[in-house]
N, C-alpha and C positions, 0 to 999 in steps of 0.2 A: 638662423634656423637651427638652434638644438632643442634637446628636450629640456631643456633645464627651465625651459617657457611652462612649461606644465608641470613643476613642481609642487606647486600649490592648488587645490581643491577647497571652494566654497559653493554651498551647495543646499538644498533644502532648508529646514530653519535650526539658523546658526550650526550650521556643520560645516568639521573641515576634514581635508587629510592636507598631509604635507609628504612626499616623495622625493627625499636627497638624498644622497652619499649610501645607494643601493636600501635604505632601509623607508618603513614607513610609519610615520606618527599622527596621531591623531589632533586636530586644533580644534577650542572652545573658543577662539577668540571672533567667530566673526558674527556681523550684524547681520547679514543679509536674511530675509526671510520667504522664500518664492515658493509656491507648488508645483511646479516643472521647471521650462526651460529658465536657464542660466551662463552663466561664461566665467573664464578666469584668466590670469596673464601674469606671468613673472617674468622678470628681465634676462638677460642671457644668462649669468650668475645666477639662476632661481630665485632669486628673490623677491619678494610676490611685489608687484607694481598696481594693480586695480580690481577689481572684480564687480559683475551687474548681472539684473535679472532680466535687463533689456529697458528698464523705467527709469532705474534706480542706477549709478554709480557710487562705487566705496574705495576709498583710495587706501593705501599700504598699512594707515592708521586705524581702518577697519570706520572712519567718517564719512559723512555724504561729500564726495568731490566736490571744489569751485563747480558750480555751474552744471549739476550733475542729477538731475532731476528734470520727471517730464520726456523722457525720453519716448520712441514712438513704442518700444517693444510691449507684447500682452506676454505679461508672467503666468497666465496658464497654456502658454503654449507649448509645444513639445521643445522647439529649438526658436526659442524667441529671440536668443540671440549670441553672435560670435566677435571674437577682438581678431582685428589682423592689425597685425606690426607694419610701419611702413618699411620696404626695405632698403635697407641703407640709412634709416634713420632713427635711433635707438631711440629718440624723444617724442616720437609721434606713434599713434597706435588710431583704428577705428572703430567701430562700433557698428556692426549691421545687425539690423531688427527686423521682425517681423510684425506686420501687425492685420487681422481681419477686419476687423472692427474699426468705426469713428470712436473717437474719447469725447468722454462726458466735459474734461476740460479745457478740451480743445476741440471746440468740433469743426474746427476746420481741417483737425489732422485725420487724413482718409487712408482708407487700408492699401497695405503696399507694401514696400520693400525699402528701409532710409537707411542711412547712417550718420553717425556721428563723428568730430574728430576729437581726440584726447592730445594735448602737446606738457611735455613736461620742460619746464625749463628755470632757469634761474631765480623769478620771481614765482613760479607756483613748479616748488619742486616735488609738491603732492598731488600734482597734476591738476589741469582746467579743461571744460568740456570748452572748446570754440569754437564747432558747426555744432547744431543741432540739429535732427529728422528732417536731412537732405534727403527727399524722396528722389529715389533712381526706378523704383517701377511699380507700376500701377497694382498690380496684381498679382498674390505670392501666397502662397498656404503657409503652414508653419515651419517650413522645412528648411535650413540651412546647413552647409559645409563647406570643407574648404580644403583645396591642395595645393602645394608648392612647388612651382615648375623653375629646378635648379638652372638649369641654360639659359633662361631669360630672367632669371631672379624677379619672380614673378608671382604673385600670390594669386588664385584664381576662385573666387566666392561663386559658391553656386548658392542660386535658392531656382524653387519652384513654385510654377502658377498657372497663370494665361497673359500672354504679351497685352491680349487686346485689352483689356481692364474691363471688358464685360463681363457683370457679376452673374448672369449664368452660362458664360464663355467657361468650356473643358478644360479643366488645370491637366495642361501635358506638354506645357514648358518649361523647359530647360533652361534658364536667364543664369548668365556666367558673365561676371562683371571682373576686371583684371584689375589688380591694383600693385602698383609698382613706384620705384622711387620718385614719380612724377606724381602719385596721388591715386581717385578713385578713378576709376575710366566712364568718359559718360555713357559709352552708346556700348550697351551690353552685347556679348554671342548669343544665339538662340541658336537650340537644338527643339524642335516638337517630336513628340514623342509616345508614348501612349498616356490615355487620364487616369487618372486617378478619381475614387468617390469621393473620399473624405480630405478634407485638410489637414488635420492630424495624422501622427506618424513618422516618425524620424527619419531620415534621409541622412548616410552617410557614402562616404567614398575610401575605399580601401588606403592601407598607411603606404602603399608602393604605387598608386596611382591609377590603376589597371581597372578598377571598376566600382562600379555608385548604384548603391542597394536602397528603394525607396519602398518601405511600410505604410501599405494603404488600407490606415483603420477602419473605413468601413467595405472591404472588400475582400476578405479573408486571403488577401496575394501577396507576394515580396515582390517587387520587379527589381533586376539583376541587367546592370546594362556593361557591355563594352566603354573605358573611356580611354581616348586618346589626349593625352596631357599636351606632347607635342603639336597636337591640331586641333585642340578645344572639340572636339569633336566626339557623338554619344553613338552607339548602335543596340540595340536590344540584345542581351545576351538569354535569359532565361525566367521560367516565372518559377515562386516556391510559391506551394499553397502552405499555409502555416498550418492548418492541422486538415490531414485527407480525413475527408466525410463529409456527410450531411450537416447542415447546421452554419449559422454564421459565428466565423470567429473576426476577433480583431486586433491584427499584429502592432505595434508600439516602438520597442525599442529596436536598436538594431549597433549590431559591431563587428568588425573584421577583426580575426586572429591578425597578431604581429605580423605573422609572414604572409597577409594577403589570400592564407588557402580557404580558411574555415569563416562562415558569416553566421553570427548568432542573435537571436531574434525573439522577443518575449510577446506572447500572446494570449488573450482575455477570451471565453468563450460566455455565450447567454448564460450561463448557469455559476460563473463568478468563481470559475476556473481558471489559474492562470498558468502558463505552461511557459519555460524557456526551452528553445530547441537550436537546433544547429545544423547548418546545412552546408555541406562541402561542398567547392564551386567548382572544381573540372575533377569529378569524378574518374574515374579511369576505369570502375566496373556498372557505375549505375544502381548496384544496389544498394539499399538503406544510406540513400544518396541525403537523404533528412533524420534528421534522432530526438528525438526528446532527452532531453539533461535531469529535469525536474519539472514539477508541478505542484499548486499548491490552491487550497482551497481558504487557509488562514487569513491569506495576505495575497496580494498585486505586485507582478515582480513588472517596474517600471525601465527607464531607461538605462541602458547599456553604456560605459564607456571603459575602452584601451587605457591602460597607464605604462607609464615610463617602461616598467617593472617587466612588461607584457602579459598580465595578468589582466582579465578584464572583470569590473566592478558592477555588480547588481545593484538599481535603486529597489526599496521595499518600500509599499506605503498601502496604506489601506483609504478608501474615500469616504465610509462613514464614521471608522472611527481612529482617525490618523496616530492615534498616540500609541495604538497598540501596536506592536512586534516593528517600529518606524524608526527606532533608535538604531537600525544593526542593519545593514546591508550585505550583499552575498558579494562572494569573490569567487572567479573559475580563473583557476592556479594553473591550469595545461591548456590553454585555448589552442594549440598548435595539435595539439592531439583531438585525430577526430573520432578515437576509440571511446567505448564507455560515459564516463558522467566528465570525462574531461578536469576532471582536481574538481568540482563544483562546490562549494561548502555554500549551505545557506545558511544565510543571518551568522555569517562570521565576523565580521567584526562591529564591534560596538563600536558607537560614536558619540559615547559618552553624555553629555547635557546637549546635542544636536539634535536635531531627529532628518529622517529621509523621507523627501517626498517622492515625487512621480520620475524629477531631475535629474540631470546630473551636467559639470559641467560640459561645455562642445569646447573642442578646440579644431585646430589647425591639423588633420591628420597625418600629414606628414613629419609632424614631430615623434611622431611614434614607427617610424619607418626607421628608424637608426637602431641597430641591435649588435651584436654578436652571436656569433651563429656555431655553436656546436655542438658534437654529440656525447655526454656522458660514458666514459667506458671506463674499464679495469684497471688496476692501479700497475699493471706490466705494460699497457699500451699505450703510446703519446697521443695526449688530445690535440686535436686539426684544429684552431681557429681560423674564422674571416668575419666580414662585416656586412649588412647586409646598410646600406646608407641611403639617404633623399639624393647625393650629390657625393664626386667623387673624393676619397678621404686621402686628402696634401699628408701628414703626415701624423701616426698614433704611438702612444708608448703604453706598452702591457704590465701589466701589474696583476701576474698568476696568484697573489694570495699567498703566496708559501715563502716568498721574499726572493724572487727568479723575476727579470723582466726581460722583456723584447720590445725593436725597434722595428719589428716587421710587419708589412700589413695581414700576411698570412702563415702566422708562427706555428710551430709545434711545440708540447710540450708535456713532459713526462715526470707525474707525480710520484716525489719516494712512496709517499704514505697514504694511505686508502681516508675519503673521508670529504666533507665538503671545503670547498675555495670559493670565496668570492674573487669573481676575474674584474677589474678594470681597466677600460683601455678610454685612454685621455684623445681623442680626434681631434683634428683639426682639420674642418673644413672651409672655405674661402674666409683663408686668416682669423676665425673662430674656432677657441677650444673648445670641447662639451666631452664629460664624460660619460662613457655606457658603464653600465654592469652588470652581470649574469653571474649565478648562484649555481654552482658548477658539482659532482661527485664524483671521486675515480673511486670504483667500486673497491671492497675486499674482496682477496683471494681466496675463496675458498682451501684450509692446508690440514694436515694430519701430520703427527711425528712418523717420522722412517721409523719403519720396523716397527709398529704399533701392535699389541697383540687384540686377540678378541678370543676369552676364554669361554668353553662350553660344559657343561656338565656331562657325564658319562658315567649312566647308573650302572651298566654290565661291565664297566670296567673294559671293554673292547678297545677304547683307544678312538671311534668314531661314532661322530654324534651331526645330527642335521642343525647348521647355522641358520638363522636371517643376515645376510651381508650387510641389509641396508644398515643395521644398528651399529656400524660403521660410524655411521653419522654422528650416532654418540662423543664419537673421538677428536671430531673436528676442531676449530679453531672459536668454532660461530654455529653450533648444528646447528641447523634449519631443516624443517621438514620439505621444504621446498625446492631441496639440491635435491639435481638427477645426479644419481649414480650410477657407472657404468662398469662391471667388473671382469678381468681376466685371470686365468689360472697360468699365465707364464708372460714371460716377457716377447716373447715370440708369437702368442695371441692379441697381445695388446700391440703390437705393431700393426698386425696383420686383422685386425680388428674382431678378433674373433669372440664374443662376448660369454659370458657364462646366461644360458637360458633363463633358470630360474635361481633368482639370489637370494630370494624369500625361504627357500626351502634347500641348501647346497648341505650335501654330506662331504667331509673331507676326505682326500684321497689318500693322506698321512698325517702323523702327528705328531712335530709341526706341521703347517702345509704354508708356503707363501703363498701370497694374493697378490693381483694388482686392480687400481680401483680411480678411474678418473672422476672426476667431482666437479659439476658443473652450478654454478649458480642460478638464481633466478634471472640476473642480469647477465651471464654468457659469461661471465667468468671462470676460469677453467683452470684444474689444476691434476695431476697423474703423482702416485705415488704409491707405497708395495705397503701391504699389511700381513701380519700370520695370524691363521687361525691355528685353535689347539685346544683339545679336551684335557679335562682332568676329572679324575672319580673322588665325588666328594658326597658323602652317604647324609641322608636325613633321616635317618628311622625314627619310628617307635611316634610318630606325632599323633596326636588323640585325636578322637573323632570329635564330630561337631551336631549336636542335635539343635532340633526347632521346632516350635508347636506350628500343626499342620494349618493353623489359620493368622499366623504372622505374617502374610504375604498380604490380609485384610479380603483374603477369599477363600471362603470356609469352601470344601471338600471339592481341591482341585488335585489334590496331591500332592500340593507343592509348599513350601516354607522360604522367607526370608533369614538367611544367616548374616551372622555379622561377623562377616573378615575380617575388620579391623581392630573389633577384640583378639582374636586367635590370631593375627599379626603380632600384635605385644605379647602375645604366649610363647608362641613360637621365638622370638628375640628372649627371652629369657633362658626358653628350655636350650637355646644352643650359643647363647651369649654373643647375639650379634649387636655389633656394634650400630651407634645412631646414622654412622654415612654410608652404612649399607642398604640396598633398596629391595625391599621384599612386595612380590607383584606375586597374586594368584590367575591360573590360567583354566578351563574348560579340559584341556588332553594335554599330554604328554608332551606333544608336538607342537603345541602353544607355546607351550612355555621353553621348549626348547629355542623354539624362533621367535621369542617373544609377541605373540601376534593375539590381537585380541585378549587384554588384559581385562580381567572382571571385576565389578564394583565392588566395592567393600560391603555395599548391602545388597547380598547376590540372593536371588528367587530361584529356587529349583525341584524337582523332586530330588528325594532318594539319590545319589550319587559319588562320584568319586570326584577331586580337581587335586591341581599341583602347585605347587607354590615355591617359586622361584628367588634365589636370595642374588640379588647382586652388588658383586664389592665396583665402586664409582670407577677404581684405577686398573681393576684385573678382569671383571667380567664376572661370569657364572661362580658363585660361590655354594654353589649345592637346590638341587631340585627335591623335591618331596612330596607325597603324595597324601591326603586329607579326606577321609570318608565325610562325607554328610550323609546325617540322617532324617528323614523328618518323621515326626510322632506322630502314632495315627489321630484321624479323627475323635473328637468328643466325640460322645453318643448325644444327641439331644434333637426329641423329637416336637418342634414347636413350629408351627403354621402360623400364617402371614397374618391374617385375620379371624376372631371370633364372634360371635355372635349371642348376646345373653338372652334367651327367649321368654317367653311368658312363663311367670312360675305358675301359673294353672297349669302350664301345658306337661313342663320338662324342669327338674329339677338344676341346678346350680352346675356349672361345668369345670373342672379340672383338672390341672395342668402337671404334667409327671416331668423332673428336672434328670431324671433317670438315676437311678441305682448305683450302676457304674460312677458315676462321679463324685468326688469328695466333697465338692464344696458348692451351695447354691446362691445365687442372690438376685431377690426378683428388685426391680425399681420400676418407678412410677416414671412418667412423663419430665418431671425436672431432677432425677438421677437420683432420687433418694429410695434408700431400701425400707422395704416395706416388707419382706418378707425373708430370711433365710434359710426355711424350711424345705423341702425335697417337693410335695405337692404344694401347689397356691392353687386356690380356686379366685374364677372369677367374680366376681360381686358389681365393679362397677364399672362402666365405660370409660375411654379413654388410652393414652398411648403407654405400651408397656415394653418391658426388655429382661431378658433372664440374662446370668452369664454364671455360667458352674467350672471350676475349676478341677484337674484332676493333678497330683507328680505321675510326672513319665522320665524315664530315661534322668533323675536328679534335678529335676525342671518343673515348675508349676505352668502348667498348656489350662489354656480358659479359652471360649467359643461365651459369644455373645448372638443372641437374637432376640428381634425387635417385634411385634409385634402389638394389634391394634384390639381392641374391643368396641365392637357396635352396640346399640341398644338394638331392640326387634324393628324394624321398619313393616309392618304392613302391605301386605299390597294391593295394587289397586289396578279397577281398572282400566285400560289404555284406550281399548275398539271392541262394540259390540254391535256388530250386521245381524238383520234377520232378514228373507227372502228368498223365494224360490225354495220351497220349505224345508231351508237349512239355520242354521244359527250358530255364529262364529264368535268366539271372544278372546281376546287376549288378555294378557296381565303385565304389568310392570314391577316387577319384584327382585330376591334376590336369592331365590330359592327353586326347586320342581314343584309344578302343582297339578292338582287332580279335578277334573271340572264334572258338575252333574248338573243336569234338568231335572228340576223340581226335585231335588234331594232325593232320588232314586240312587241308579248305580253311580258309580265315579269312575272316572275313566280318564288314562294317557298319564304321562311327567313329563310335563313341557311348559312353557309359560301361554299355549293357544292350543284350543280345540276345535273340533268343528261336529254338531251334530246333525243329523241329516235325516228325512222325513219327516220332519215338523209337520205335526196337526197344526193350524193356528189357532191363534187365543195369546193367553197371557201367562208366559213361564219366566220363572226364578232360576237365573245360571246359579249355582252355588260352586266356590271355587276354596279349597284346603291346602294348604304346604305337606307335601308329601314325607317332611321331618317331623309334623305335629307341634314346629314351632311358632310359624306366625299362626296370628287370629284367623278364620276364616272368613270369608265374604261372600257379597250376593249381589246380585241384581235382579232386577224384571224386566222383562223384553217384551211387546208386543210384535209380535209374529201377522201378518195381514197377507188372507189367501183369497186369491181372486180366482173362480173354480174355471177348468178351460171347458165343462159342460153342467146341462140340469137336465133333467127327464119327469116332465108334469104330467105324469100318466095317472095322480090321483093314487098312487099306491105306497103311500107313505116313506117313501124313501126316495131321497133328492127330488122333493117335485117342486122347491123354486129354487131361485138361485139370489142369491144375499154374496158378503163381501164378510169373509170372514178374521175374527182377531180386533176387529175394531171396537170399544167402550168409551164410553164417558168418564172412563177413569184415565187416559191416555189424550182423546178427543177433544176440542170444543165445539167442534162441529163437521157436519160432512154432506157433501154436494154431490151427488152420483145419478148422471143419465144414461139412458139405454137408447140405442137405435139401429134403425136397421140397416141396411146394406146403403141404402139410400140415401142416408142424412136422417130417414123421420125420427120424431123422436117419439117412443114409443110409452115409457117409463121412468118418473122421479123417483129416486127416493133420498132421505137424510141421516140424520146418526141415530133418529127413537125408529121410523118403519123401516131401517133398514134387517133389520131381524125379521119383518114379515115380509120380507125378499119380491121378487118379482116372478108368476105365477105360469110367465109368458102366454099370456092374455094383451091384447089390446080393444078396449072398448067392449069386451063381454067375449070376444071370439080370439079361441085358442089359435096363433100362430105354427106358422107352419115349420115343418124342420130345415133349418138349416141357420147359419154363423150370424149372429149378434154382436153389435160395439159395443162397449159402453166407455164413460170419463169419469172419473173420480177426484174431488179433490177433497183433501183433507187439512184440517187445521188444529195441530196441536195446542196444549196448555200453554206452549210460550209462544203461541198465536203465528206460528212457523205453517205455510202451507206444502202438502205436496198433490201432485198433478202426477196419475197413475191412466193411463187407458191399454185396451187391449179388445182381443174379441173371445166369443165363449159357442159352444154349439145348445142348439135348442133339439132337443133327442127324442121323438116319441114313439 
């Protein structure tokens, strides 16, 4: 049992890796072609000996084995199947499979749990299959693993299922079959346990023994059990839901970090979401006890597997359309870390003419339990090795990388020089070498020269000037922005840890002044050491100012201008002859620039204002500060509106546009930038998109102001709503202008787009409606108005003595149905659209009725044969 068994990776179709001598290579050379589960096996020495999809055998030559075909495993299962070594026997190996399903060409081989034996030997030194789909249990999902228990040299295969082989019997056992140097074992251990929904879903067991994590695809859970290696014995440890919420997801892959902490888990949600996440198993706070790594909606991040390396391997595969983003699988480079994304790279590495399916291969987890175990530190502190092993390690030799070795199982060791080592330790466990290796870094020290100065400028000549400390940094070995800096003003503070408050902003206390300044890395790397600060008066006069036209910022009248510093940078280096390795930075105030903070863009936006501009020599510091007016040029004048409007020439003559007086220079353009006009006035003529832009010198400078604007044609307006009733009459308009509305072209009244008049006589009136500019057309309509009287007085004295329904015509009409009755129901009086003008006289049968309230119903049926149904009551008056 070393790792050197899993140095080889066959896997999806035709994909390989190959994992020796700490490094990893890519292999095109194999046949194999599976959509999931898989296996692979190299001999102690790595040297790859067979690989299968659970059907199919391929022996070292990448050919189908002696006798190597037919096997019981289904290649779409998650873990169809795994090799175990016999132990103690380097020429024998086995073959367990999984299988649901009867086979089409065999149907007598029934779903279960078989294996096969592999023997190499003198006559088939490329190995012969000689048992074939020995079934050992009736009943198994797809799930297969396997651990190696050192004290009894003993390999121990789990699958899972139901003992009873009743095919709607609850899969939530545990079947652990022992296989050692006497063979397979027939009468398996059984732990029950809790079920599982689905058959699918990876089932593994941590590389240290301690616990076996089962993904049950259709039940959105991990189940997390206790396992006792010493007593074949399971107990429930914990459940993960793969993603908290609503909704079904369904987890897949599954793998333990090297060192047994971290269990990482890929899961599918209904919406074809695939998410990996990761769950630490003996939390010690409880919270964000689960994380998501990544997620991806491109592609299906499939199964999980540990390598040598401790690095664990994403499959990527898509199921409709597998060739896309299936060549390149992800890698998580820090599984031991349960911080952040964990190193995660997706679709890191290419597999060149391969591609990846749903796969990858299973091995023996306990090959991946053998490690080196230490911590990264500073190139001043010795690194701690030990080992973390399956079994305990007879005897190692270290190989630090730097050409330093030890014989010790748990050596120290202290690098001259900062930078990475690969470490190798050759073990030897029961009379087997194997070697580990880990990819090791003693940090750099963060250092500054003793006595380093930091020079400051000093305009008044006083001798003190306010520093930034931090730019300290500058001087370092390796700045980083990412050292803390921690500083004192004597030696006797830095003992006593006294700090200086604010180092951003420090005024010196003389000049010289020494400092002390500790420097810590991002990696805790540390280092103490004295600097001096010191002014010197160094004069910039006479620098010219800077002007800008007020709308080079690309926003006309904010007050403000874009300058270009970077021009007036190369001005400045000429007007005072500074050399190319000196660094010239503009600041906002004085005190910017002083403590370099907050350095401005070369294309800075501002009003009106003063900045300073700071020269720095790379080896001395402050080479002289100076100050810089900007100015920005007032506005153009130009008065031009968004939109115009060209009206009826009956109405309003041609409209024109003034580019103003004040400016030198005009130019109108059309819609595709060509000018059409340079003159001062342009009238409008025709519709369509237009743009002025007038130029004026200011301040030695040509300033130009662009505006854009539209021309409409006249648009009409129209009407929207026109109500008549209850003797009022409303209308509104849909236009683009104030308009003035009249009844029957009398007065005109209101500027609004709606009126409302009120006391309507009825009958038949003409809204007339005008634009209150005299631009658009006018309009009209006719309304019939319909008044139903609320009395009549048939006293014979010529005024109101019947009562009719007034506003109604045969111009408006096609017909009309109107009854009278009385309190009663009777019905008293007809009439229609011709006698309804000789009204009702309130008579019935020759004798005048008496006073008091009348019904009547009315229906009406307009020209586009529309009815309406009006009733009400009226009084009868005499």
């Amino acid at each position: 049992m070393s790792q050197n068994e899993t140095n080889n990776w066959y896997f999806g179709d035709h994909a390989g890796l190959n994992f020796s001598n700490s490094s990893l290579a890519v292999l095109t050379d194999g046949a194999m072609a599976t959509p999931a589960g898989c296996a692979t096996i190299s001999d102690s020495n790595g040297q790859l000996r067979f690989y299968t999809n659970g059907q199919t055998v391929w022996n070292q030559n990448h050919e189908v084995m002696d006798n190597g075909t037919d096997l019981a495993g289904e290649i779409s299962s998650t873990q169809s199947s795994i090799i175990i070594p016999k132990p103690n026997d380097p020429n024998t190996y086995y073959i367990f499979a999984t299988r649901q399903n009867r086979t089409t060409t065999s149907p007598t081989l029934l779903n279960g749990l078989f294996y096969s034996e592999v023997q190499f030997s003198a006559q088939h030194p490329l190995g012969t299959v000689v048992v074939k789909n020995f079934r050992i249990a009736i009943s198994v999902t797809e799930r297969l693993t396997a651990i190696h228990h050192s004290e009894s040299n003993t390999i121990r295969v789990i699958a899972f299922g139901n003992l009873s082989g009743i095919t709607s019997a609850p899969n939530q056992d545990f079947i652990i079959f022992n296989v050692t140097e006497n063979g397979v074992s027939r009468r398996p251990i059984v732990s029950t346990q809790r079920r599982t929904i689905s058959a699918a879903g990876a089932m593994k067991i941590s590389p240290n023994g301690q616990y076996l994590a089962i993904a049950d695809y259709g039940s959105n859970y991990i189940q997390i059990y206790n396992f006792d290696n010493d007593n074949v014995t399971l107990n429930h440890h914990s459940i993960i839901n793969s993603i908290p919420g609503f909704g079904d997801y369904m987890p897949y892959g599954i793998e333990f970090s090297q060192d047994s902490k971290v269990i990482y888990f890929t899961v599918k949600d209904l919406y074809n979401t695939s998410f990996l996440r990761k769950h630490i198993i003996e939390s010690t706070t409880g919270v964000n006890q689960t994380l998501t790594v990544a997620y991806s909606r491109t592609y299906e991040f499939g199964s999980l597997q540990l390598a040598r390396n401790g690095n664990i391997y994403v499959a990527n595969f898509e199921q409709d359309n597998p060739l896309t983003s299936s060549n390149r699988i992800g890698v998580i480079t820090e599984a031991e870390n349960f911080e952040g994304d964990s190193g995660f790279q997706p679709l890191a590495l290419g597999l060149e003419t391969g591609q990846s399916n749903k796969g990858l291969p299973n091995f023996i987890q306990s090959y991946f339990r053998n490690r080196i175990i230490t911590e990264n530190v500073c190139v001043n502190i010795p690194f701690e090795f030990s080992m973390d092993t399956y079994a305990p390690v007879e005897a190692v030799l270290w190989d630090f990388g730097d050409g330093n070795t030890s014989t010790l199982l748990e050596p120290t060791h202290q690098y001259n020089t900062a930078g990475e080592y690969v470490v190798k330790a050759t073990i030897t466990i029961n009379n087997a070498q194997t070697d580990l290796y880990k990819t090791v870094e003693a940090y750099e020290l963060p250092s500054i020269n003793a006595n380093e100065r930091l020079l400051q400028c000093d305009l008044d000549n006083d001798g003190f000037s306010f520093f930034n400390l931090n730019t300290i940094n500058e001087k370092t070995n390796n700045p980083n922005p990412d050292y803390e800096l921690i500083f004192y003003e004597t030696a006797t503070d830095l003992e006593n840890d006294l700090t200086i408050e604010n180092p951003e902003v420090y005024e010196n206390l003389s000049n010289p002044q020494e400092l002390f300044v500790k420097i810590i890395s991002p990696e805790g790397c540390e280092t103490i050491s004295n600097f001096f600060i010191e002014t010197i008066h160094i004069e910039l006069p006479n620098i010219s100012p800077i002007y800008a036209c007020e709308d080079s910022d690309k926003i006309p009248d904010n007050g403000e201008a874009t300058f270009d510093l970077d021009t007036k940078e190369n001005e400045i280096r000429t007007q005072f002859s500074i050399d190319k390795t000196s660094i010239l930075t503009f600041y906002a105030t004085f005190l910017d620039a002083e403590t370099k903070t907050d350095p401005l863009q070369l294309y800075h936006s501002t009003a009106t204002t003063t900045i300073w501009v700071r020269i720095d020599n790379p080896e001395l510091g402050c080479n002289g500060i100076g100050s810089i007016d900007l100015f920005v040029n007032p506005e153009l004048s130009l008065d031009i509106i968004k939109t115009y409007t060209i009206c009826d020439p009956c109405l309003q003559s041609v409209i024109s546009l003034d580019g103003n007086t004040s400016n030198d220079r005009w130019e109108w353009k059309d819609a595709t930038g060509n000018i059409i006009s340079t003159n001062r006035i342009f009238q409008l003529t025709e519709i369509g998109n237009y743009s002025v832009t007038v130029y004026k010198r200011q301040n030695g400078m040509i300033c130009s102001r662009t505006e854009e604007f539209v021309v409409n044609d006249i648009t009409p307006p129209v009407f929207d709503e026109v109500t008549a009733g209850d003797y009022e009459i409303s209308a509104s308009i849909i236009g683009d202008s104030l308009y003035e509305f009249s009844l029957d072209n009398t007065y005109f009244y209101g500027q609004s787009t709606s009126y409302t008049f009120f006391n309507i006589q009825p009958g038949i009136h003409t809204i007339y409606v005008r634009d209150v500019n005299n631009c658009e057309p006018p309009i009209k309509t006719e309304v019939s108005f319909i008044g139903f009287p609320k009395y009549f007085t048939p006293n014979n004295d010529g005024y109101n003595d019947i009562w009719k329904i007034h506003g109604i015509s045969s111009d408006y009409y096609s017909s009309a149905h109107i009854e009278i009755y009385d309190r009663y129901g009777k019905l008293l009086h007809s009439m229609d659209l011709k006698n309804n003008d000789l009204g009702w006289d309130g008579t019935f049968k020759g004798e005048v009725l008496r006073s008091t309230d009348y019904w009547f119903t009315a229906t009406l049926v307009d020209l586009e044969n529309k009815a309406t149904t009006q009733s009400g009551h009226f009084s009868l008056i005499l």
